[in-house]
C-alpha positions, 0 to 999 in steps of 0.5 A: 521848942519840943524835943525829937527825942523826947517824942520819939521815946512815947510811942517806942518800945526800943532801949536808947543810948542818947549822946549827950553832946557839948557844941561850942557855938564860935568854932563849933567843936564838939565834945561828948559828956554823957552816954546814957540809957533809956530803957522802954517799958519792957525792958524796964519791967526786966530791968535789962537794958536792950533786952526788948525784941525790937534792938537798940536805938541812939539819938543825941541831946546838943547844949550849946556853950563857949569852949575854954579856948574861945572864952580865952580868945573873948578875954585877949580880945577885950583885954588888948582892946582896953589897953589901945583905948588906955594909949 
């Protein structure tokens, strides 16, 4: 699977904040890690981020993980599991 972001940046001439995000795949919450700075060509040879004519862009960049509150219900779960199995 190509990445949008990825052909988005190119062809742009325009700096980029990409959210790097964590999204939990049972309940679905969602927790940003990272902020980072893609600089375009001009504003690399300036070594000033957003200093291009053309502004500031955002995107996201999503992994998929388990949270600890689920991994902790995964773990109830199968724990009282074995222990009706057991009786």
């Amino acid at each position: 699977m190509r990445d949008p972001d990825a052909d988005a940046d190119a062809g742009s001439c325009m700096c980029k904040y990409v959210k790097h995000l964590r999204i939990c795949y049972v309940c679905q919450n969602e927790s940003t890690v990272l902020i980072s700075e893609r600089l375009c060509p001009p504003a690399k040879r300036s070594g000033v981020f957003g200093s291009c004519d053309d502004g500031i862009a955002s995107g996201r960049n999503r992994t998929q993980y388990q949270c600890w509150q689920c991994k902790d219900n995964v773990m109830r779960i199968s724990q009282a599991a074995r222990e009706l199995t057991r009786a």
